[in-house]
C-alpha positions as CSV (number, residue, x, y, z in Angstrom):
1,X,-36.1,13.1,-1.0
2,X,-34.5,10.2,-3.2
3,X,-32.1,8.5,-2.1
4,X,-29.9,9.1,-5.2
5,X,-30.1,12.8,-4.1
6,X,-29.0,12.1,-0.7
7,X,-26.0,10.6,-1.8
8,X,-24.7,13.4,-4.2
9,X,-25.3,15.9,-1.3
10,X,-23.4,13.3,0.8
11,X,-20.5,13.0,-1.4
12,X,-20.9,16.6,-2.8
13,X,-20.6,17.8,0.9
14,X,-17.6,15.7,1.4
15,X,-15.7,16.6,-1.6
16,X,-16.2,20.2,-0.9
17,X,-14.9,20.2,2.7
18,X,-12.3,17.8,1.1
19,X,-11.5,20.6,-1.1
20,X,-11.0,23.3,1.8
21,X,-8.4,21.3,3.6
22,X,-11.1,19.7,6.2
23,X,-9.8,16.2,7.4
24,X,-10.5,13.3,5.5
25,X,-12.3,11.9,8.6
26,X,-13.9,14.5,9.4
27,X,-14.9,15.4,5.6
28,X,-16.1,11.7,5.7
29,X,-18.2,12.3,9.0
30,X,-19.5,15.5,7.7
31,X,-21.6,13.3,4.4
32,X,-22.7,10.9,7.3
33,X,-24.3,13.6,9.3
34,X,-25.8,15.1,6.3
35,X,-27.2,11.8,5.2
36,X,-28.6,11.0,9.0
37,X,-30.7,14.2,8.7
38,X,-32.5,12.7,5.5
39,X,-33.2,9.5,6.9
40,X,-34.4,7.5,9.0
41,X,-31.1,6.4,10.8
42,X,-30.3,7.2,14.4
43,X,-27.4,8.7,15.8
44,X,-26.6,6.2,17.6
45,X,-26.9,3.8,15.1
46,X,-23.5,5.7,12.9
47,X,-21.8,5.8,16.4
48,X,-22.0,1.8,16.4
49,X,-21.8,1.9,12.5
50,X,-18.0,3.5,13.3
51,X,-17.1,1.2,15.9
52,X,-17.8,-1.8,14.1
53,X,-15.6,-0.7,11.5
54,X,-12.6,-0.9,14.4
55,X,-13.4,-3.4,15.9
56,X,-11.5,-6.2,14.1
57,X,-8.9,-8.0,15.6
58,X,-6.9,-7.9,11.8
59,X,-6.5,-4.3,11.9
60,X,-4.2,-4.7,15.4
61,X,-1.7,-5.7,12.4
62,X,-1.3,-2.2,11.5
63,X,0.1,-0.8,14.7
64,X,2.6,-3.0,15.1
65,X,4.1,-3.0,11.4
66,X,4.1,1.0,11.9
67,X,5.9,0.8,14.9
68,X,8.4,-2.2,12.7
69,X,9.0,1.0,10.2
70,X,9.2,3.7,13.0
71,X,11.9,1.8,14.9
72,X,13.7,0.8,11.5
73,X,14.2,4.1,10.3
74,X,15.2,5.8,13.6
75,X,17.5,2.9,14.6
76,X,20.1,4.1,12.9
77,X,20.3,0.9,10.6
78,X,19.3,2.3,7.4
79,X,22.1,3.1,6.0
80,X,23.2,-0.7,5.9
81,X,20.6,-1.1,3.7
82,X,21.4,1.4,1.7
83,X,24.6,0.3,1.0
84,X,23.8,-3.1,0.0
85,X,21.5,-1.5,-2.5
86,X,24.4,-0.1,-3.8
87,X,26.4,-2.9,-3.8
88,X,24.1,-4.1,-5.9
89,X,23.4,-1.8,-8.2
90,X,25.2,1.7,-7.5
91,X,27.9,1.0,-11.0
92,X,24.7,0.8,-13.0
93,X,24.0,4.2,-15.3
94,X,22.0,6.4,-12.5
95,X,23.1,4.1,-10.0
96,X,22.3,5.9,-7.4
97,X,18.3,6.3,-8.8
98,X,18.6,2.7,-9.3
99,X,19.5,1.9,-5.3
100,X,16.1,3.7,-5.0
101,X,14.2,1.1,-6.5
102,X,16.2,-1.3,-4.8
103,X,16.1,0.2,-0.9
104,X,12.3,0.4,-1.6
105,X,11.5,-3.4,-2.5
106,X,14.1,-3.9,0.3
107,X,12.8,-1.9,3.3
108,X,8.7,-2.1,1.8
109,X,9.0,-5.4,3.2
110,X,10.0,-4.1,6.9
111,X,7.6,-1.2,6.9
112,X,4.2,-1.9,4.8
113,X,3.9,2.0,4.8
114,X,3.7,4.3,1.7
115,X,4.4,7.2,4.1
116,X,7.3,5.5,5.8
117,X,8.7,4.7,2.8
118,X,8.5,8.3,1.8
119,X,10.0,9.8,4.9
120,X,12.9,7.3,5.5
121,X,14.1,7.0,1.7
122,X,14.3,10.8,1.9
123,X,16.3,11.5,4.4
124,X,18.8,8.7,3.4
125,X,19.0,9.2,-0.5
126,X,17.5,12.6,-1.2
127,X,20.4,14.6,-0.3
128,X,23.0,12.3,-1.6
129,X,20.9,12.6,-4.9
130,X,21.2,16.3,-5.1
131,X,24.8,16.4,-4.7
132,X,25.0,14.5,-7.4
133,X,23.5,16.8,-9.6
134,X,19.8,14.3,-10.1
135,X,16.9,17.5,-10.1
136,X,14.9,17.7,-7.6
137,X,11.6,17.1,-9.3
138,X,12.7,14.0,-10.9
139,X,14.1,12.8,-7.0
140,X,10.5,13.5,-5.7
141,X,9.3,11.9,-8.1
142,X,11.1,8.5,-8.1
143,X,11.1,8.4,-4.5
144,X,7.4,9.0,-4.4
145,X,6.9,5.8,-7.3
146,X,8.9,4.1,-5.4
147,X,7.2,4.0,-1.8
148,X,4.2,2.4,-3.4
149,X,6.0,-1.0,-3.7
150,X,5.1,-0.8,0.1
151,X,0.9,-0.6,-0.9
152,X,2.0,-4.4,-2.7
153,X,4.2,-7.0,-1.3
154,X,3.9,-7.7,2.1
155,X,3.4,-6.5,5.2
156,X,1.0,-4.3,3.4
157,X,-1.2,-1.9,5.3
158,X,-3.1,-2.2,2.8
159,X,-3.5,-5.5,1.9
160,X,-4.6,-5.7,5.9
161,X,-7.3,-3.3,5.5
162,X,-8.9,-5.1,2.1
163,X,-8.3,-8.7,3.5
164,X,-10.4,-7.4,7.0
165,X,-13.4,-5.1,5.6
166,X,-13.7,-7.4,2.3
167,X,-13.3,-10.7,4.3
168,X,-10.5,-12.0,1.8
169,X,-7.5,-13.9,2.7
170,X,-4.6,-11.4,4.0
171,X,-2.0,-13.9,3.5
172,X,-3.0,-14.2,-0.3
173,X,-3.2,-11.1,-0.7
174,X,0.4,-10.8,0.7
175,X,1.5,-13.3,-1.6
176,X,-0.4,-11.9,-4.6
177,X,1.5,-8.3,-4.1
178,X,4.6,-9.5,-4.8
179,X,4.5,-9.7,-8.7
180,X,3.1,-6.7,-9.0
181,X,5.2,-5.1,-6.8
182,X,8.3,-6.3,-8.0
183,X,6.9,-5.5,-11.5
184,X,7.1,-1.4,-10.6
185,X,10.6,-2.0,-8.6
186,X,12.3,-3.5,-11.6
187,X,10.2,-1.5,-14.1
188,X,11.5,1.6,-12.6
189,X,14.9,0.9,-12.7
190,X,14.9,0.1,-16.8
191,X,13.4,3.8,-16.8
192,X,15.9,4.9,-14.6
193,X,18.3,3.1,-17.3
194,X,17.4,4.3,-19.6
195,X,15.4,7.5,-19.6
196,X,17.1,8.9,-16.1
197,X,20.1,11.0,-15.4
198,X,23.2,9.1,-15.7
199,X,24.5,10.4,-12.3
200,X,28.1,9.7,-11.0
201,X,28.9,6.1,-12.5
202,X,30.8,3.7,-9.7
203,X,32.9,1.0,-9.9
204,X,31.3,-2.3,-9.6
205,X,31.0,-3.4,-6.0
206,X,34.2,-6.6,-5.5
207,X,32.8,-9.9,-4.0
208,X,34.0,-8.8,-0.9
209,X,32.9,-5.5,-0.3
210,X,29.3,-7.5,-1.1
211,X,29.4,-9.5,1.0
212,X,30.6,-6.9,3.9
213,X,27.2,-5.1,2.7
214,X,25.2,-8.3,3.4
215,X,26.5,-8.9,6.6
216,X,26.0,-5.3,7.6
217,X,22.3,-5.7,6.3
218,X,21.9,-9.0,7.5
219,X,20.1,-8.6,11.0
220,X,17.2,-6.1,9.3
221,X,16.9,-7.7,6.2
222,X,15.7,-11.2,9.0
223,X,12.4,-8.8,9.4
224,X,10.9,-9.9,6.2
225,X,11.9,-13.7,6.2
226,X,10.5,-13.3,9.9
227,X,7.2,-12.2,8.8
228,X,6.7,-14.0,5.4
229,X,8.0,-17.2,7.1
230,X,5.8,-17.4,10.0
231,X,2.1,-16.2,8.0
232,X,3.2,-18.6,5.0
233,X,3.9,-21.8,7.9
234,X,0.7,-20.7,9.7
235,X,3.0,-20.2,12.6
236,X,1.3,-17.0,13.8
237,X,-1.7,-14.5,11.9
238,X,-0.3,-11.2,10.5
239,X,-0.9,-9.7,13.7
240,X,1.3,-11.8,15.6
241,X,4.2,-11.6,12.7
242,X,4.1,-7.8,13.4
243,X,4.9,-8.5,17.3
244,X,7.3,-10.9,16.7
245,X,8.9,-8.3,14.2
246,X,8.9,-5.7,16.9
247,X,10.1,-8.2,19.3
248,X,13.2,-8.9,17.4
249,X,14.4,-5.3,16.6
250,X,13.7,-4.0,20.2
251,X,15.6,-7.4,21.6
252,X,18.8,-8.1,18.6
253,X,18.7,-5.6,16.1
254,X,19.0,-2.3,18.3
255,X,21.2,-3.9,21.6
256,X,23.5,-5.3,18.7
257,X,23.6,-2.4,16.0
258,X,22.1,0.7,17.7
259,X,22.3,0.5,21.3
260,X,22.1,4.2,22.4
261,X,18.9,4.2,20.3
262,X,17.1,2.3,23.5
263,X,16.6,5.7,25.2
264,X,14.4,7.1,22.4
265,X,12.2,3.6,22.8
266,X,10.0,5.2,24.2
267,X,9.4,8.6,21.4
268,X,9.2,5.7,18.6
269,X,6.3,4.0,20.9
270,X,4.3,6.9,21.5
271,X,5.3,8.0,17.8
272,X,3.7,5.2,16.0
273,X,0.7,5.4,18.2
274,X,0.1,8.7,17.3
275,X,0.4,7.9,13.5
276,X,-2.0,4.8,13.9
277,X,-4.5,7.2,15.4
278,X,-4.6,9.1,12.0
279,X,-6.0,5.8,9.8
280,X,-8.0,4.5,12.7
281,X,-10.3,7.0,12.9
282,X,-10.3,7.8,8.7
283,X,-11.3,4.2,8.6
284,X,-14.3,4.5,11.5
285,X,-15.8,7.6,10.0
286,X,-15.1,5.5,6.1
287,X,-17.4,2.7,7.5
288,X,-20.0,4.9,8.5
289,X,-19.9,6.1,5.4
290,X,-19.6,2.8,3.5
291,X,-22.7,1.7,5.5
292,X,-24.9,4.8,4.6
293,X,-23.7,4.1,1.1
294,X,-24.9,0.6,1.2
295,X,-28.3,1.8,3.0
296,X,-29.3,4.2,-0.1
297,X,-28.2,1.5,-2.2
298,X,-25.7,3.1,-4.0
299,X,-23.4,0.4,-4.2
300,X,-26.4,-1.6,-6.5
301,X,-26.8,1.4,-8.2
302,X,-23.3,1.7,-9.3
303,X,-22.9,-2.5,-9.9
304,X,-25.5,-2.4,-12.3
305,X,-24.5,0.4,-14.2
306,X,-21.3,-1.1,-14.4
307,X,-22.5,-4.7,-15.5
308,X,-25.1,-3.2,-17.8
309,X,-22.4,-1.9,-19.4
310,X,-19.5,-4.7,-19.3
311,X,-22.0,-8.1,-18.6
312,X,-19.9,-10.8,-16.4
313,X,-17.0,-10.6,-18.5
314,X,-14.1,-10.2,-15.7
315,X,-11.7,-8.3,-17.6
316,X,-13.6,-5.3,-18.3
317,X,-15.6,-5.4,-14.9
318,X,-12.2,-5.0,-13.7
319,X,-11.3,-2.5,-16.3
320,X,-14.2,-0.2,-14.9
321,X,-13.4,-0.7,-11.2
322,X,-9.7,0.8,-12.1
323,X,-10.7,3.6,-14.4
324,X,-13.5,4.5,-10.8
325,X,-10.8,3.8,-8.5
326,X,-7.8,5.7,-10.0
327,X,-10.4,8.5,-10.4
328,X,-11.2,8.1,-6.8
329,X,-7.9,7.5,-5.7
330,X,-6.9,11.1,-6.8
331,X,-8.7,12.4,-3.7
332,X,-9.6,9.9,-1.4
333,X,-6.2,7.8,0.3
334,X,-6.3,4.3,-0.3
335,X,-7.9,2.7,3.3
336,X,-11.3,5.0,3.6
337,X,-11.4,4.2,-0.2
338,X,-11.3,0.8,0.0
339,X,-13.6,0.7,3.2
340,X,-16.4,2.6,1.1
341,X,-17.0,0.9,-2.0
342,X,-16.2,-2.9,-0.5
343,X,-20.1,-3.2,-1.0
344,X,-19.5,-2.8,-4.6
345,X,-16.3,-4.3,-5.0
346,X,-18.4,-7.6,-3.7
347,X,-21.0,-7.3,-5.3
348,X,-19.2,-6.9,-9.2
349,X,-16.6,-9.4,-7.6
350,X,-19.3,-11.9,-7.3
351,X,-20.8,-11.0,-10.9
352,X,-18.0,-12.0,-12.6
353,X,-16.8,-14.6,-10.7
354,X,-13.6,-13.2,-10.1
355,X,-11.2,-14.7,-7.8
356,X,-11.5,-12.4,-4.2
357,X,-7.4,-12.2,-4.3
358,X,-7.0,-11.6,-8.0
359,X,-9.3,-8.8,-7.3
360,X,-8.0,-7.6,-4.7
361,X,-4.4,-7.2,-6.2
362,X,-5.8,-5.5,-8.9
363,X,-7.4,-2.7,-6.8
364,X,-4.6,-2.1,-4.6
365,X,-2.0,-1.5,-7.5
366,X,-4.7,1.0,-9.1
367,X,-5.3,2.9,-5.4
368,X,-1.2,2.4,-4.8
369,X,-1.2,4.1,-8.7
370,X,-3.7,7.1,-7.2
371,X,-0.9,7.8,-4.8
372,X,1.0,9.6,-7.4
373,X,-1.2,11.1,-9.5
374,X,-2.9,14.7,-9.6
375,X,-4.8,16.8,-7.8
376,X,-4.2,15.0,-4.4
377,X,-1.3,12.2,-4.6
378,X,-0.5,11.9,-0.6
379,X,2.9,10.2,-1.8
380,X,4.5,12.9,-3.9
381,X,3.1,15.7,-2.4
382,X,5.1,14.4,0.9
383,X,8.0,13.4,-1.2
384,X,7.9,17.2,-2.8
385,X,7.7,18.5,0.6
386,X,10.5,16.7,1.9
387,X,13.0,17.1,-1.0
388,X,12.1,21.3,-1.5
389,X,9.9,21.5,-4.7
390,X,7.0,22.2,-6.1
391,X,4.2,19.9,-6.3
392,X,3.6,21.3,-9.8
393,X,7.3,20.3,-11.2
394,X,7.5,16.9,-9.5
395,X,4.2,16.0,-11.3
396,X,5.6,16.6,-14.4
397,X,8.6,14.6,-13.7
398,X,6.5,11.6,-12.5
399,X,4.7,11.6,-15.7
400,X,6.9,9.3,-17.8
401,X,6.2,6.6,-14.5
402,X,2.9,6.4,-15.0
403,X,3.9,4.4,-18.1
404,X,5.5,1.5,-15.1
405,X,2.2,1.3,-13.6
406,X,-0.2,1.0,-15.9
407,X,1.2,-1.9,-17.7
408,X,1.9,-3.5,-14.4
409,X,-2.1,-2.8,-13.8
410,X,-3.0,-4.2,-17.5
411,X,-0.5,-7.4,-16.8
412,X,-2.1,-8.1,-12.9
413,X,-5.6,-8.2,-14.7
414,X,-5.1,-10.0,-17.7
415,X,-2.8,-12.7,-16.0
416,X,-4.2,-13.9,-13.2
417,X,-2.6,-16.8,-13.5
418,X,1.1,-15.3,-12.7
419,X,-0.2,-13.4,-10.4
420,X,-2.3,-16.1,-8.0
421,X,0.3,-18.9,-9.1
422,X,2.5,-18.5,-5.9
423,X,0.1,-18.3,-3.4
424,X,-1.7,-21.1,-4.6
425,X,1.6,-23.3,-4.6
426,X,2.2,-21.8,-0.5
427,X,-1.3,-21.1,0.5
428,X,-4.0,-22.7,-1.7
429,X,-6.2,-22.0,0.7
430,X,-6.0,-18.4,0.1
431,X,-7.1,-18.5,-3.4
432,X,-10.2,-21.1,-2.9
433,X,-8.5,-24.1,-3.9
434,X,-9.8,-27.2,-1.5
435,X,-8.4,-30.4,-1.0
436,X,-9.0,-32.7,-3.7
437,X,-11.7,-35.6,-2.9
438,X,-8.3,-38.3,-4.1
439,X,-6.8,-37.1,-1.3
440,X,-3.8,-35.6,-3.1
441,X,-2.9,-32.0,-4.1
442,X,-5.1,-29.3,-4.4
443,X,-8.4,-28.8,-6.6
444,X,-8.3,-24.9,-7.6
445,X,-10.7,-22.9,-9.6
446,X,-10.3,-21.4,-12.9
């Protein structure tokens, strides 16, 4: 048997068990067994395949920014953030859809979790929302755009997983996800401007009550400075930045502001474990899949279809990769995605000398884009869960965003240069740029 045919019974096998309501992992693990009966490869040999895709000391990051979001939201601290975002932006027409946009790029940066995004945002703005007369589908809907600023700007999830299976710098990636990411916070409030309800309109926040807000906010708005701070000084790896952001909610933020939360330590502990379990083992049984991929040589297959058609010229090899991966993102989630075709996304990377970060950026806006769109779209199927509507209706109210992200997705490929230019001026590293031979500044490549 071919080993094209193998791998559309693979994938054909997966998609259907997909398609029943089977696990992603186990959907994933399902292909693998299939492709294993075909072959030559040994049972043991996927076992090993599976635990070498865990077995990275990067991926500890993941935990611990989990359990940052877990003990955020249930803290009981929250709400201060919520109020400085409408300090800042409540008396703006929709102004309460516009603190949306504004808690999201706020609290993204404390949780690096689409899903934690979803669930926290929820229960402090959805309800508020509705008595103020916003529809439901068009709440789901913003809520649901809005958790993906979490897929950009650091401490991505993410951005961890790309930067450990594709071997690119986390910290540029980190650094790279902020233009984009801001790009959908502040593009979604000039729709919410000017194409949302108009909601209850508020007086402008006084300097005073603004800064009452900031001072309420200011211990958990520390988390990010904490985290970008210490990666962008090389004071500790983004595993470590996630400890010390743990360390300094469990001992300042919740003795000072939520002290009767400490007896629920514990529930939030075992609570984020049980939620890391979930993308741990999607991403073993995604390598083992990735793998078999790589060993029937699909990801060549697909490369050279892809520069047959589009030579070494960057901007279209990236074009491609998005059009595959926001077709693949509708029904695969973003981390067994990426862990699958990181053969292929080397391997086009390398044919058109694309810079690892730009490239990277570039996917995870596209598979942060998936998250919203049909038939799957984890993001707003939780967000219509949580707010009490159809999946159907807040599709069509999420419509019009798409708009946001696709010209944030055109602007991160076609100017790499604004989108590598800050982490080459704080980590030039990152990006490939070496010391020059003069001995001063930095030499980067074009």
């Amino acid at each position: 048997m071919s080993n094209t045919t193998i791998l559309i019974m693979m994938t054909a096998l997966f998609l259907t068990f997909g398609y029943l309501g089977v696990p992603v992992a186990f959907s994933l693990m399902a292909g693998v067994l299939l492709g294993t009966v075909f072959t030559t490869v040994s049972f043991p040999t996927i076992i090993q395949k599976m635990f070498d895709g865990i077995d990275s000391e990067a991926l500890l990051a993941i935990p611990f920014f989990l359990l940052v979001g877990e003990l955020m939201g249930s803290a009981n601290v929250v709400q201060r953030i919520v109020n400085l975002s409408l300090a800042m932006v409540g008396h703006i027409r929709g102004g309460l859809s516009q603190s949306v946009a504004v808690f999201s790029m706020f609290f993204s940066e404390m949780s690096g979790s689409t899903t934690a995004d979803v669930a926290v945002m929820t229960r402090a703005l959805g309800d508020p929302m509705k008595k103020e007369g916003y529809s439901p589908p068009f709440i789901a809907a913003l809520i649901a755009a809005a958790s993906t600023i979490a897929a950009l700007v650091p401490p991505s999830i993410t951005a961890v997983v790309y930067g450990a299976v594709g071997n690119v710098s986390i910290a540029g990636l980190f650094m790279a996800g902020i233009v984009p990411g801001l790009m959908i916070g502040f593009g979604l409030m000039v729709y919410c401007y000017f194409f949302g309800p108009a909601g209850m309109r508020r007086p402008r926040a006084t300097f005073g009550q603004f800064t009452d807000a900031v001072k309420e906010a200011a211990l958990p708005l520390m988390i990010p400075v904490i985290l970008l701070g210490g990666i962008l000084t090389g004071w500790f790896t983004p595993t470590e930045a996630g400890v010390v952001a743990v360390s300094w909610i469990l001992l300042v933020i919740i003795p000072i502001l939520a002290r009767g939360h400490i007896r629920r330590l514990p529930y939030d502990f075992c609570h984020a474990g049980l939620i890391y379990s979930l993308p741990l083992i999607t991403i073993a049984a995604a390598s083992a899949f990735g793998w078999m991929l790589a060993y029937l040589h699909g990801a060549a297959l697909i490369s050279d279809w892809i520069t047959g058609i589009c030579g070494n010229n960057p901007g279209m090899i990236m074009l491609m990769l998005v059009l595959l991966f926001t077709i693949i993102g509708d029904f695969i989630e973003p981390v067994p995605t990426i862990i699958i075709f990181m053969p292929l996304v080397n391997s086009l990377t390398e044919a058109g000398n694309i810079n690892p970060v730009h490239m990277g950026v570039v996917l995870i806006a596209t598979l942060a884009f998936g998250l919203i769109t049909p038939p799957y779209g984890l993001v707003l199927l939780m967000a219509s869960k949580f707010v009490g509507v159809k999946f159907s209706a807040a599709l069509r109210a999420a419509l019009p965003i798409y708009v946001v992200f696709l010209v944030t997705i055109g602007f991160t490929i076609f100017f790499p240069k604004v989108v590598l230019w800050l982490p080459k001026q704080v980590i030039p590293e990152s990006v490939g740029c070496f010391k020059s031979p003069g001995g001063t500044g930095y030499v980067c490549p074009q």
